[in-house]
mmCIF file as gemmi writes it, N, C-alpha and C atoms, coordinates in Angstrom:
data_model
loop_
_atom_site.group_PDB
_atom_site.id
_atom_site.type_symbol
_atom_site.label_atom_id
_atom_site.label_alt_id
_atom_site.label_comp_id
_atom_site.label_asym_id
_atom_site.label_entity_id
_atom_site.label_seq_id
_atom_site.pdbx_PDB_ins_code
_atom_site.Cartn_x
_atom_site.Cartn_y
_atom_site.Cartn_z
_atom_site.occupancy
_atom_site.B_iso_or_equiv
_atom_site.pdbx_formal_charge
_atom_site.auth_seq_id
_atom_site.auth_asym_id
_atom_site.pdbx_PDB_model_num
ATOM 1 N N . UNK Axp A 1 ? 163.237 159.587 366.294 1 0 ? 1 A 1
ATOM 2 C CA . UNK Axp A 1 ? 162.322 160.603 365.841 1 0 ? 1 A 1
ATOM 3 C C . UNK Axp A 1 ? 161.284 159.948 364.931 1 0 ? 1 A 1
ATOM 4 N N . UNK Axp A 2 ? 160.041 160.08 365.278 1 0 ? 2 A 1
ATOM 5 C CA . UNK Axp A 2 ? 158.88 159.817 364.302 1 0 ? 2 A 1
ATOM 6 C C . UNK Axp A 2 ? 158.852 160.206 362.737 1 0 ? 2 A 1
ATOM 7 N N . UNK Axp A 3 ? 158.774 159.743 362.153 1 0 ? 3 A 1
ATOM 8 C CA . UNK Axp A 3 ? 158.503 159.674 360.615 1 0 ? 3 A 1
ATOM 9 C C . UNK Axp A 3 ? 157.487 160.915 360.474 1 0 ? 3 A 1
ATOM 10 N N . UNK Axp A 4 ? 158.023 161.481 359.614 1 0 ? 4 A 1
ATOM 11 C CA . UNK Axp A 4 ? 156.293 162.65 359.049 1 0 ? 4 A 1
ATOM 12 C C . UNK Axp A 4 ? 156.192 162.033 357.68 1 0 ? 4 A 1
ATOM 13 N N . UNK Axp A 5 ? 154.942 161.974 357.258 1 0 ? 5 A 1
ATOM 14 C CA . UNK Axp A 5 ? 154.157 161.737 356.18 1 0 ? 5 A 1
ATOM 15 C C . UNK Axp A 5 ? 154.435 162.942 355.156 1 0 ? 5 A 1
ATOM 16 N N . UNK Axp A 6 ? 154.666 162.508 353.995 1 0 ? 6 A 1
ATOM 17 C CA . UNK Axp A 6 ? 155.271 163.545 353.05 1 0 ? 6 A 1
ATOM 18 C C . UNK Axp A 6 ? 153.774 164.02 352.904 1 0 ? 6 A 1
ATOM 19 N N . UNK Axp A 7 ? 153.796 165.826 352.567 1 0 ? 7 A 1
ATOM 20 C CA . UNK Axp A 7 ? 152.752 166.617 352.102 1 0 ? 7 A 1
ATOM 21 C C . UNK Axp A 7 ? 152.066 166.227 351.265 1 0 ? 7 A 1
ATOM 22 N N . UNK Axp A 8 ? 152.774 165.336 350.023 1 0 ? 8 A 1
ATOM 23 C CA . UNK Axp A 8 ? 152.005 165.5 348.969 1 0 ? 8 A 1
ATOM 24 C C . UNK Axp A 8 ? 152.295 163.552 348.764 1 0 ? 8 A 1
ATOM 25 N N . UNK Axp A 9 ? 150.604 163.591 348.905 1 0 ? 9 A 1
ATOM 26 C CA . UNK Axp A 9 ? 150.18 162.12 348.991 1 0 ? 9 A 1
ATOM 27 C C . UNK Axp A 9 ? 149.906 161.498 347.695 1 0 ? 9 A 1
ATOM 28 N N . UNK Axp A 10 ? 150.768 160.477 347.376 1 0 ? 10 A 1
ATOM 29 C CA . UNK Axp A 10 ? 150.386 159.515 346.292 1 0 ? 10 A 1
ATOM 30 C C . UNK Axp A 10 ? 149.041 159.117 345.47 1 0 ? 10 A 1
ATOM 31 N N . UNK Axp A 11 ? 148.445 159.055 344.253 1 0 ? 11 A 1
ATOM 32 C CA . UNK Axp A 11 ? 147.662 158.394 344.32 1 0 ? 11 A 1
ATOM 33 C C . UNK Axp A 11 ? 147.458 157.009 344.233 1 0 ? 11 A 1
ATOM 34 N N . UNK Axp A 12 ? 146.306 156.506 344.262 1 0 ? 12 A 1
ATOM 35 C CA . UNK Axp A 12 ? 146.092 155.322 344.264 1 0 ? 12 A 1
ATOM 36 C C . UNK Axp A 12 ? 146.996 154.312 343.32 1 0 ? 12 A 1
ATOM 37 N N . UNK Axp A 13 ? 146.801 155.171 341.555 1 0 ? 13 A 1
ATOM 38 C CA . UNK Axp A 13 ? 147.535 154.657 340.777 1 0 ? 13 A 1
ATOM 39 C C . UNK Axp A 13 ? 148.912 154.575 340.743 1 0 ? 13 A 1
ATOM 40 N N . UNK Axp A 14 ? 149.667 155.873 341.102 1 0 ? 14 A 1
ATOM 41 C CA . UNK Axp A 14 ? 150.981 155.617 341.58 1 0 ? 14 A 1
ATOM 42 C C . UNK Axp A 14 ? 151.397 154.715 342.314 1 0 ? 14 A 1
ATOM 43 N N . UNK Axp A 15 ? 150.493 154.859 343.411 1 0 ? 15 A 1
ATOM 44 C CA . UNK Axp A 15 ? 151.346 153.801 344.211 1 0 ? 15 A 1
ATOM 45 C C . UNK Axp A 15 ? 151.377 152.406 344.234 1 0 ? 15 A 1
ATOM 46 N N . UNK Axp A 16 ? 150.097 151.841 342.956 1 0 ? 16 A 1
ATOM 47 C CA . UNK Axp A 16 ? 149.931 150.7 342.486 1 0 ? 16 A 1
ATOM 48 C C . UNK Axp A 16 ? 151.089 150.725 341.77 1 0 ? 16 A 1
ATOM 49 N N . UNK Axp A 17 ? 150.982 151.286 341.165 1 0 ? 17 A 1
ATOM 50 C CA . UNK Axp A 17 ? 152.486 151.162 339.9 1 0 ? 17 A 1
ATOM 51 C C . UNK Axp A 17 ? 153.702 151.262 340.42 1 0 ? 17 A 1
ATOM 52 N N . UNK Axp A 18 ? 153.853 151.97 341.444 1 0 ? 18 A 1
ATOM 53 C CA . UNK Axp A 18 ? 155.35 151.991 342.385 1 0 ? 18 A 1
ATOM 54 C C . UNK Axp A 18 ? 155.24 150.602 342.725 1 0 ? 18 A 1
ATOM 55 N N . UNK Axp A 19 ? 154.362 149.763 343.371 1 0 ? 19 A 1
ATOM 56 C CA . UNK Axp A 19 ? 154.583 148.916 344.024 1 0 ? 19 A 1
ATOM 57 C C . UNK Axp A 19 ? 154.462 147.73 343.093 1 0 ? 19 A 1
ATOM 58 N N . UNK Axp A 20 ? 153.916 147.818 342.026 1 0 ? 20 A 1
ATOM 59 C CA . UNK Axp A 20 ? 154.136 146.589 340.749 1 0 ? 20 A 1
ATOM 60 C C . UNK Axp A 20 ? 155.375 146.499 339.984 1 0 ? 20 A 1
ATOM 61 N N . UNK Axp A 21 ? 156.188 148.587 339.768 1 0 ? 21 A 1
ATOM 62 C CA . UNK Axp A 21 ? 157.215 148.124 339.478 1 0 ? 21 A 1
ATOM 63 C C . UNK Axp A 21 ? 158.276 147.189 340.048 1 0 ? 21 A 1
ATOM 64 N N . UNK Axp A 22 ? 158.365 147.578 341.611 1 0 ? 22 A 1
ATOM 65 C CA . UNK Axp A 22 ? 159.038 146.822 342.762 1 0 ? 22 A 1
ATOM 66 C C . UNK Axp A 22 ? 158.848 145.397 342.532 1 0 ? 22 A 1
ATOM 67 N N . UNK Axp A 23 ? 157.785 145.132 342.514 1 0 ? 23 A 1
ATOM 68 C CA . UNK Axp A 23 ? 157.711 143.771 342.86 1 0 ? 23 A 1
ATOM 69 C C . UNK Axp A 23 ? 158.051 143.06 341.567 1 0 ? 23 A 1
ATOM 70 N N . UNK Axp A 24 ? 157.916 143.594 340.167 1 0 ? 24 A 1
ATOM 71 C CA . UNK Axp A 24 ? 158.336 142.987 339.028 1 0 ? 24 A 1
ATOM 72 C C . UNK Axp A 24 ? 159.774 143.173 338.804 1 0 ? 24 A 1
ATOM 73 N N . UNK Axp A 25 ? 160.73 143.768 339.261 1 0 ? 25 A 1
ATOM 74 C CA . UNK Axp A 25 ? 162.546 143.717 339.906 1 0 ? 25 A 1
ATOM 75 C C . UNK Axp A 25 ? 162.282 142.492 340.616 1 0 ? 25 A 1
ATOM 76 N N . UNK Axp A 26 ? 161.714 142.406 341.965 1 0 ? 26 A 1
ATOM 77 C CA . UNK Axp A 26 ? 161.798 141.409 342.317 1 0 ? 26 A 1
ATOM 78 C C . UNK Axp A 26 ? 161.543 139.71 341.601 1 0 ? 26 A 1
ATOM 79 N N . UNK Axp A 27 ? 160.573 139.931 341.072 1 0 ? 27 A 1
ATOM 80 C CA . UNK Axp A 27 ? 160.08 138.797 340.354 1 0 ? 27 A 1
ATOM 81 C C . UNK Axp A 27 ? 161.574 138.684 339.035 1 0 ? 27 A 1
ATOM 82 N N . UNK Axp A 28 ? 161.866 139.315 338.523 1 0 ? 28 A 1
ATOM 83 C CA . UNK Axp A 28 ? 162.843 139.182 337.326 1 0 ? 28 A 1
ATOM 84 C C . UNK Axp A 28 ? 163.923 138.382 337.928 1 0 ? 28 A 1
ATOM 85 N N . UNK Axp A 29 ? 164.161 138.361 339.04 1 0 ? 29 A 1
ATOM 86 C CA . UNK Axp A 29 ? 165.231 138.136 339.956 1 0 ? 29 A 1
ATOM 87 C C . UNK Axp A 29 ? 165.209 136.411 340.364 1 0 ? 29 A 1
ATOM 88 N N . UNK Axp A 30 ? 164.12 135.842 340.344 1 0 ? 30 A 1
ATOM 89 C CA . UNK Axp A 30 ? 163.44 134.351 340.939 1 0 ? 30 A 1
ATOM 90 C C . UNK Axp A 30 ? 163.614 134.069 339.916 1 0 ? 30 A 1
ATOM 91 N N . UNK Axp A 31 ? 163.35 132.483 339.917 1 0 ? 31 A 1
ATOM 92 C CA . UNK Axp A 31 ? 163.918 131.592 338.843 1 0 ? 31 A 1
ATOM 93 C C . UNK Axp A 31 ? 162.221 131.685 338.434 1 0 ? 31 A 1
ATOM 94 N N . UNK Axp A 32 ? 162.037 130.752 337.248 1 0 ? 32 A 1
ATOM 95 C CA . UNK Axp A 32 ? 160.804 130.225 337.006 1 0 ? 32 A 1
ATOM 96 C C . UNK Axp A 32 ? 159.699 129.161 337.902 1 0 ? 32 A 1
ATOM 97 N N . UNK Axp A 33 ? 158.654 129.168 338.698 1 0 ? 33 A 1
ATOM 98 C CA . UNK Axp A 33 ? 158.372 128.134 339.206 1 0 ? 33 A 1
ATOM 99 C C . UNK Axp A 33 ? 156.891 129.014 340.14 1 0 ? 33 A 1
ATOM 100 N N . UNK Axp A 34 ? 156.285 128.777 341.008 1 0 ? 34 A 1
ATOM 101 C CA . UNK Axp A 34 ? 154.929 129.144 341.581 1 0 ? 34 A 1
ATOM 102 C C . UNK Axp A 34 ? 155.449 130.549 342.278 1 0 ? 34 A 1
ATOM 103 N N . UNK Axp A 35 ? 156.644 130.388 343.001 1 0 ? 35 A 1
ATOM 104 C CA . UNK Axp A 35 ? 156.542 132.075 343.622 1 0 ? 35 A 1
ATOM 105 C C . UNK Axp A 35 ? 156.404 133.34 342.69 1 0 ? 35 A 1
ATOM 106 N N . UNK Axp A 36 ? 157.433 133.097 341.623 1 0 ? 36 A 1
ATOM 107 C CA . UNK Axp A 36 ? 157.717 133.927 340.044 1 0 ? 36 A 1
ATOM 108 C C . UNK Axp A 36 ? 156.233 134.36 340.188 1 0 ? 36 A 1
ATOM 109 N N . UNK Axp A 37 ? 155.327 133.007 339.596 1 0 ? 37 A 1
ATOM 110 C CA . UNK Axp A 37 ? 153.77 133.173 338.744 1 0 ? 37 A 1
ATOM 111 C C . UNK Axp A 37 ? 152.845 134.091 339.955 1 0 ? 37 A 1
ATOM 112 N N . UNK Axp A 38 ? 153.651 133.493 341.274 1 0 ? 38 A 1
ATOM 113 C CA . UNK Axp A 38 ? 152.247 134.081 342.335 1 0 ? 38 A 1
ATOM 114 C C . UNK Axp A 38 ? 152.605 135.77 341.834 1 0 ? 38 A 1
ATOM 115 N N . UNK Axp A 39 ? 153.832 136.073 342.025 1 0 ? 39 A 1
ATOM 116 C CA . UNK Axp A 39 ? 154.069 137.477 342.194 1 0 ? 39 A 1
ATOM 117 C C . UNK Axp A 39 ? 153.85 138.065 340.65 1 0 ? 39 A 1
ATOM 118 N N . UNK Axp A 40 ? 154.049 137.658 339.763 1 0 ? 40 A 1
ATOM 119 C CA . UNK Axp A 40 ? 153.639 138.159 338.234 1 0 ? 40 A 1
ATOM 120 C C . UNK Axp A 40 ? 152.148 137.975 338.713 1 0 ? 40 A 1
ATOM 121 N N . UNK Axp A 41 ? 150.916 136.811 339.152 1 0 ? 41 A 1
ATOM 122 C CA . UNK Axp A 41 ? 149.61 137.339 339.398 1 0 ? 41 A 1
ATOM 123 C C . UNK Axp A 41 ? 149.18 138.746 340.208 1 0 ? 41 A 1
ATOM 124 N N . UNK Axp A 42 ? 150.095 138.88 341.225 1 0 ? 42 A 1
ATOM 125 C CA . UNK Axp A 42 ? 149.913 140.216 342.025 1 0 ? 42 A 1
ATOM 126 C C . UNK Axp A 42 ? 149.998 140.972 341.072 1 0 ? 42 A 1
ATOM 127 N N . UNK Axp A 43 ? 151.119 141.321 340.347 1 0 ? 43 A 1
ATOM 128 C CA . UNK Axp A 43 ? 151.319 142.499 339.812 1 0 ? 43 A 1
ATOM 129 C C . UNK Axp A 43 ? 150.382 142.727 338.654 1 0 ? 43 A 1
ATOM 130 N N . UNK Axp A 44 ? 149.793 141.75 338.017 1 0 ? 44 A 1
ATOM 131 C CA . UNK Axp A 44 ? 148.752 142.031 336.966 1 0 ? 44 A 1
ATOM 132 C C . UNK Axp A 44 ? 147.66 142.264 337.594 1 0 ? 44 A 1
ATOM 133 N N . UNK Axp A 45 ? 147.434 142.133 338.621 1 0 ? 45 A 1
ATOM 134 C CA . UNK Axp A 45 ? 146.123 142.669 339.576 1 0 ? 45 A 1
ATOM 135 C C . UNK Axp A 45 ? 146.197 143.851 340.174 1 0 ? 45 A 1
ATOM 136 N N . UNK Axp A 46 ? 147.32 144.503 340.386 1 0 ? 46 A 1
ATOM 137 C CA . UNK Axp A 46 ? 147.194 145.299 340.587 1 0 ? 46 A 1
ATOM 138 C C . UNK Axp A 46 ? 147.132 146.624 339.43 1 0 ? 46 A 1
ATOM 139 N N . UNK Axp A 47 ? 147.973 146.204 338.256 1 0 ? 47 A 1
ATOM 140 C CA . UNK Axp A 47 ? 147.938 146.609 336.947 1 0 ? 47 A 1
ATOM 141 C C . UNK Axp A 47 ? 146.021 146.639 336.792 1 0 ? 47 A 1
ATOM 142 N N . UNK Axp A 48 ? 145.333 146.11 337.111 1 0 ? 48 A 1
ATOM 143 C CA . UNK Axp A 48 ? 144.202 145.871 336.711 1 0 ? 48 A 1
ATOM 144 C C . UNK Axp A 48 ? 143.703 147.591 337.765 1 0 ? 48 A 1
ATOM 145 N N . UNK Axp A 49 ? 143.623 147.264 338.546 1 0 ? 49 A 1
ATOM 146 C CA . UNK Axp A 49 ? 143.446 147.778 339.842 1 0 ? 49 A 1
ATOM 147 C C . UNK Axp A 49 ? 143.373 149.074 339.853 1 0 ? 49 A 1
ATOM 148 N N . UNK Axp A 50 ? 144.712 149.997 339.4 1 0 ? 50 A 1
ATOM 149 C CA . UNK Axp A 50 ? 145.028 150.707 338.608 1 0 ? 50 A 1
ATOM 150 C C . UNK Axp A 50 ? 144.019 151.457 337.557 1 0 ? 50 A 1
ATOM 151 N N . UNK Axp A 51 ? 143.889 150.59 336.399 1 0 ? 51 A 1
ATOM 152 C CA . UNK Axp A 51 ? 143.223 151.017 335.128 1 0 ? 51 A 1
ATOM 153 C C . UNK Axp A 51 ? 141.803 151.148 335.4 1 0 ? 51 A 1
ATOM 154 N N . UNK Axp A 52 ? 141.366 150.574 336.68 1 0 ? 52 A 1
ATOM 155 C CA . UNK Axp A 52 ? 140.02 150.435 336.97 1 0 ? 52 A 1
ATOM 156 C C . UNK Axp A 52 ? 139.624 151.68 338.091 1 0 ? 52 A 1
ATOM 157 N N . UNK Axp A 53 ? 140.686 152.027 338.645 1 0 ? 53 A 1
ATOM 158 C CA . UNK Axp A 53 ? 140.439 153.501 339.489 1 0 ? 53 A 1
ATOM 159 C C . UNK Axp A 53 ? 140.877 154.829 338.495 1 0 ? 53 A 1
ATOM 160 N N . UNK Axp A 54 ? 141.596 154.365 337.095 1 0 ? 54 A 1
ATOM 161 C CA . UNK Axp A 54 ? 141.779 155.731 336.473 1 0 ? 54 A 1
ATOM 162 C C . UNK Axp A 54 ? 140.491 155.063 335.415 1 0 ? 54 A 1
ATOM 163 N N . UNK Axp A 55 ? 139.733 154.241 335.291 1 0 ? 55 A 1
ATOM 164 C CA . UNK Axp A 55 ? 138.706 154.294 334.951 1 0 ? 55 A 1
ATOM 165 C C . UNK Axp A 55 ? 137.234 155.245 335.859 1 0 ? 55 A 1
ATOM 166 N N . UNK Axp A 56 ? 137.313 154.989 336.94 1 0 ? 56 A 1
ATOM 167 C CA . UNK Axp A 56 ? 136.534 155.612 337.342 1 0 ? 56 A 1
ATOM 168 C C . UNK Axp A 56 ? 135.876 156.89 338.006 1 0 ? 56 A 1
ATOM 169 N N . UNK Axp A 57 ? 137.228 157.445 337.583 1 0 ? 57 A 1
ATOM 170 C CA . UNK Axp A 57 ? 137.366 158.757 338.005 1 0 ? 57 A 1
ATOM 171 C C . UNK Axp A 57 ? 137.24 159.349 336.748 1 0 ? 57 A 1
ATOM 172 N N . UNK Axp A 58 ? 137.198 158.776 335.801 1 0 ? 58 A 1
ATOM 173 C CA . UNK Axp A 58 ? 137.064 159.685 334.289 1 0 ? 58 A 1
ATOM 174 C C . UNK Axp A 58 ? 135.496 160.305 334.259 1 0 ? 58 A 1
ATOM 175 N N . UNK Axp A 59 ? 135.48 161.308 333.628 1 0 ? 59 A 1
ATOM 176 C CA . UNK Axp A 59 ? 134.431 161.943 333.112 1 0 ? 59 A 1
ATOM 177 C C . UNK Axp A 59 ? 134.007 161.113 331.552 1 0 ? 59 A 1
ATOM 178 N N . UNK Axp A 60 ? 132.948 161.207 331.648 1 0 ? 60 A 1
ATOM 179 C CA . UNK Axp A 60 ? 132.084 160.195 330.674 1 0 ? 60 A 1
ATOM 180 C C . UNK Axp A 60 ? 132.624 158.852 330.661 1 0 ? 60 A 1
ATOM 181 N N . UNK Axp A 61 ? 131.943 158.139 331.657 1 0 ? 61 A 1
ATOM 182 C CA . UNK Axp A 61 ? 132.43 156.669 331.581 1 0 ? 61 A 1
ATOM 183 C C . UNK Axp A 61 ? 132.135 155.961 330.579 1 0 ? 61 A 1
ATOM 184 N N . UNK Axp A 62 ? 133.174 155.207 330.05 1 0 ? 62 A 1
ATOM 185 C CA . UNK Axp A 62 ? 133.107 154.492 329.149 1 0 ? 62 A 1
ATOM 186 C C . UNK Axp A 62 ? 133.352 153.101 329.695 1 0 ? 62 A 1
ATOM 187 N N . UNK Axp A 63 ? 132.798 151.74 329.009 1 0 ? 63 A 1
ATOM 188 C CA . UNK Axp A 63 ? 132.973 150.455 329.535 1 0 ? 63 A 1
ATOM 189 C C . UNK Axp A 63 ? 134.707 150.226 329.402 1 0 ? 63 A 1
ATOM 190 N N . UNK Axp A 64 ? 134.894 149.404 330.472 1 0 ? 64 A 1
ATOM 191 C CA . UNK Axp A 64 ? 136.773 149.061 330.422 1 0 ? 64 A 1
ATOM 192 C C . UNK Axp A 64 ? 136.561 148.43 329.487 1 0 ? 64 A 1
ATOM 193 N N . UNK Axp A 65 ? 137.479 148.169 329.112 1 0 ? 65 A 1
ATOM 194 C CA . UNK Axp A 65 ? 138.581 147.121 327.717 1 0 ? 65 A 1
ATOM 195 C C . UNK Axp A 65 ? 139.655 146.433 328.056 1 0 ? 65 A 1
ATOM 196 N N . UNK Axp A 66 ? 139.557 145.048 327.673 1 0 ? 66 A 1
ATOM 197 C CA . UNK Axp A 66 ? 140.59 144.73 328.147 1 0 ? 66 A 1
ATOM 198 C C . UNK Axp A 66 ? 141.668 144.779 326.96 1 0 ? 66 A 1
ATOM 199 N N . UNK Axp A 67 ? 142.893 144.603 327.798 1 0 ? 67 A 1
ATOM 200 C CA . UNK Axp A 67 ? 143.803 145.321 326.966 1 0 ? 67 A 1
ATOM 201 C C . UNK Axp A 67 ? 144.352 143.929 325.902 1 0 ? 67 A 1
ATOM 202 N N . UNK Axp A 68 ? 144.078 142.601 326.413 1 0 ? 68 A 1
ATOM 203 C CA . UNK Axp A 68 ? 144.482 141.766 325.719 1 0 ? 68 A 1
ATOM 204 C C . UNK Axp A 68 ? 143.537 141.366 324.577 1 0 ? 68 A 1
ATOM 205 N N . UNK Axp A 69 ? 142.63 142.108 324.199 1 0 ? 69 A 1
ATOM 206 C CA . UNK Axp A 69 ? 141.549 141.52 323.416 1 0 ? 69 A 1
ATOM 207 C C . UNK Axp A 69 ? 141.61 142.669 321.907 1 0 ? 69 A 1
ATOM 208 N N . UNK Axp A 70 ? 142.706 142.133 320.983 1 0 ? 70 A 1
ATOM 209 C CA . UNK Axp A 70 ? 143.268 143.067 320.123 1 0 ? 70 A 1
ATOM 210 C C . UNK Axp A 70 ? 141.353 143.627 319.017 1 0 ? 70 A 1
ATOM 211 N N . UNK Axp A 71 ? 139.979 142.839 319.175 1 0 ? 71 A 1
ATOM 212 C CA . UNK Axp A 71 ? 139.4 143.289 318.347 1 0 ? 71 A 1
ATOM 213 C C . UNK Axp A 71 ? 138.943 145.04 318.521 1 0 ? 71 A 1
ATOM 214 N N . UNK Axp A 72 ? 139.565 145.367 320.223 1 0 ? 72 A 1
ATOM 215 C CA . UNK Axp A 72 ? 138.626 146.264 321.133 1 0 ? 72 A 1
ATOM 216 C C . UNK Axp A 72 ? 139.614 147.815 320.665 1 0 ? 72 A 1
């Protein structure tokens, strides 16, 4: 039997974040070494990814910030 698509569709940000939490279980799981870093780079990109589509859907845009830059 074919799969149905649930009614009520994810957004963008959810499903960035569903899929960064996933993959950061996974990553906790690998030792230290380039796969770890590749998949910790995914997931901060998509973390980015995220903040930049609930950036732009806001009413009165304001410039992003990054979050590591404690003067902001």
């Amino acid at each position: 039997m074919a799969e149905r698509r649930s009614s009520k569709q994810l957004t963008l940000q959810n499903r960035l974040k569903a899929w960064a939490d996933k993959t950061r279980e996974q990553a906790d799981k690998l030792e230290p070494g380039p796969a770890r870093d590749a998949l910790l780079k995914k997931i901060e990109q998509a973390e980015k990814a995220a903040r930049f589509d609930a950036w732009s859907r806001s009413s009165g845009l304001q410039p992003p910030v990054d979050p590591r830059d404690p003067s902001e």
